[in-house]
C-alpha positions as CSV (number, residue, x, y, z in Angstrom):
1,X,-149.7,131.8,26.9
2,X,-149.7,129.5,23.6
3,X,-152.5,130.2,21.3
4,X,-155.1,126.9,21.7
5,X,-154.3,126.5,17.5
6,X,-150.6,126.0,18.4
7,X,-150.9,123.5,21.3
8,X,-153.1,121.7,18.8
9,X,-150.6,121.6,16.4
10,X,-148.0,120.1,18.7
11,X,-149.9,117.8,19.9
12,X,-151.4,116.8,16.4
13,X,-147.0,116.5,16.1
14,X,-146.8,114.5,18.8
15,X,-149.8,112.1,17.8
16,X,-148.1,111.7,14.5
17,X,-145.0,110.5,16.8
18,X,-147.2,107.7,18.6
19,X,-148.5,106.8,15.3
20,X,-145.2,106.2,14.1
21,X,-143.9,104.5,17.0
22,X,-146.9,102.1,16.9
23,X,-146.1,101.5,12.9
24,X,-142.5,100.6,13.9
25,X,-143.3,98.4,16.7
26,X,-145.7,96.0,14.9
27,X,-143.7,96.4,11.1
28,X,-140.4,95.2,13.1
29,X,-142.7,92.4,15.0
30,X,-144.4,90.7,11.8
31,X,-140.9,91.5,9.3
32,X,-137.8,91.5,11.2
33,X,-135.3,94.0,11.4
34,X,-133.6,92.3,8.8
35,X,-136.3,93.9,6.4
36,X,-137.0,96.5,8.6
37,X,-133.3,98.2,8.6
38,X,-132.7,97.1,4.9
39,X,-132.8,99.8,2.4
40,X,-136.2,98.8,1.6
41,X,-135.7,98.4,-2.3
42,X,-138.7,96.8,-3.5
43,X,-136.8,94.9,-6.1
44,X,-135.0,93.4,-4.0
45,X,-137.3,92.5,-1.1
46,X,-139.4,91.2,-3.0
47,X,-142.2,94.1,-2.7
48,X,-142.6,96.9,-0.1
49,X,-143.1,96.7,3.6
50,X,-146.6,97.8,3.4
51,X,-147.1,95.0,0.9
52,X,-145.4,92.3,2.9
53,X,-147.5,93.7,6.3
54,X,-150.8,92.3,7.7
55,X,-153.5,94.2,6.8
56,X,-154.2,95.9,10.3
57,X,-150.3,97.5,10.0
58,X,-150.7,97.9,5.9
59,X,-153.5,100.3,7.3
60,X,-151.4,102.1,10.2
61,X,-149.0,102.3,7.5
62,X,-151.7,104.4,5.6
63,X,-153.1,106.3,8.1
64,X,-149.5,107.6,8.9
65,X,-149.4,108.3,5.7
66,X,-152.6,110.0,5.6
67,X,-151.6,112.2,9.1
68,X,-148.7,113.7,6.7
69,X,-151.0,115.0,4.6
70,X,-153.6,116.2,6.5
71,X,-151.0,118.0,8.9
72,X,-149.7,119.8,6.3
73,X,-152.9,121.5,5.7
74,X,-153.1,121.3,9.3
75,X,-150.0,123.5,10.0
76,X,-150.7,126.0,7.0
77,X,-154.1,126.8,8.3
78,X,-152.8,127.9,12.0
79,X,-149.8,129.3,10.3
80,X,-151.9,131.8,8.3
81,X,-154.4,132.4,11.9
82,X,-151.7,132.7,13.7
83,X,-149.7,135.0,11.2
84,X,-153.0,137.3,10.5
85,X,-154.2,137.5,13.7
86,X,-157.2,135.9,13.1
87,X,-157.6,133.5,15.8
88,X,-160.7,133.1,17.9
89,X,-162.8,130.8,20.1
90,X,-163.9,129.5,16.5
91,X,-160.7,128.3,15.3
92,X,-160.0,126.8,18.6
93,X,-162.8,124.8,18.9
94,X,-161.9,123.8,14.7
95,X,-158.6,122.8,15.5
96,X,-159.2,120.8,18.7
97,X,-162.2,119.6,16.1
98,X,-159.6,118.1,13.9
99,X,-157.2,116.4,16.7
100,X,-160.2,114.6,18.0
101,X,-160.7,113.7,14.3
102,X,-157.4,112.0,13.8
103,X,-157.3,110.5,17.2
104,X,-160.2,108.6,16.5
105,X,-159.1,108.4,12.9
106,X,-156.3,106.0,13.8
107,X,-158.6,102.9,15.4
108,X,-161.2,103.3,12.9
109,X,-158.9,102.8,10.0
110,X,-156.9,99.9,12.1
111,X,-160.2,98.0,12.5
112,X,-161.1,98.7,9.1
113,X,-164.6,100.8,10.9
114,X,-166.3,101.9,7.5
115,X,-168.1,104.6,6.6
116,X,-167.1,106.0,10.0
117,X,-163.4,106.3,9.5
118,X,-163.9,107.8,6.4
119,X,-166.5,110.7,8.1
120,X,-164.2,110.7,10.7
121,X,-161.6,112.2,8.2
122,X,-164.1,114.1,6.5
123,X,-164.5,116.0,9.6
124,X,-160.9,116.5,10.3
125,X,-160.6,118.2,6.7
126,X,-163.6,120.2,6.8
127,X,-162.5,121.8,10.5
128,X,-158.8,122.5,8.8
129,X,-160.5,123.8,5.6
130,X,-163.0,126.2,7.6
131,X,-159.7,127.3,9.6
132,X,-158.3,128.6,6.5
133,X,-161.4,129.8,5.4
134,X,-161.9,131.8,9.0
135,X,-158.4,133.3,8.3
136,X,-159.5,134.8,4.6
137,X,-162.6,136.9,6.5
């Protein structure tokens, strides 16, 4: 059976994959594929894609961008559980903690929800950081 901190971490992969698809949908709606399939020089489009986008998709633009970084801590802190068998019902419960996070991260930043999509992430990053931190005792 898969540890509970490795199914999170696939399906934290797999939310990244909806979020991208989403991103790609609307970016190829509002720009065209001309843009879209260009080589995206700035210079020669006239700015980035991000910068040419609506707002809502400038922002699924950053929280994809976003997901990339917190996955990467993310992934080392169920690497080093997993590695050091150190996993318990703790960690579990921390990594489910943080999907939740960035599944309701996503429509907080695309409405533009503030402060709550920034506690939101805070809560994402503090469940990764205390799953590293549960790994070091």
């Amino acid at each position: 059976m898969m540890a509970p901190e490795l199914q999170v971490l696939a399906l934290a992969g797999l939310l990244q994959a909806m979020q991208y698809a989403w991103l790609s949908v609307r970016a190829n709606r509002e720009l065209g594929f001309a843009k879209t399939l260009s080589a995206r020089d700035p210079q020669r489009l006239g700015g980035t894609l991000e910068s040419m986008a609506s707002p809502r998709t400038g922002r699924l633009y950053r929280a994809l961008n976003n997901h990339f970084e917190g996955l990467i801590l993310f992934t080392l802190a169920v690497v080093v559980l997993i590695l050091g068998d150190k996993t318990t019902g703790l960690s579990a419960l921390l990594a489910w903690t943080y999907l939740a996070a960035r599944i309701l991260y996503v429509p907080a930043y695309y409405f533009g929800l503030r402060p709550w999509r920034s506690l939101i992430w805070l809560v994402g990053f503090l469940a990764t950081i205390a799953m590293i931190g549960l790994a070091l005792v």
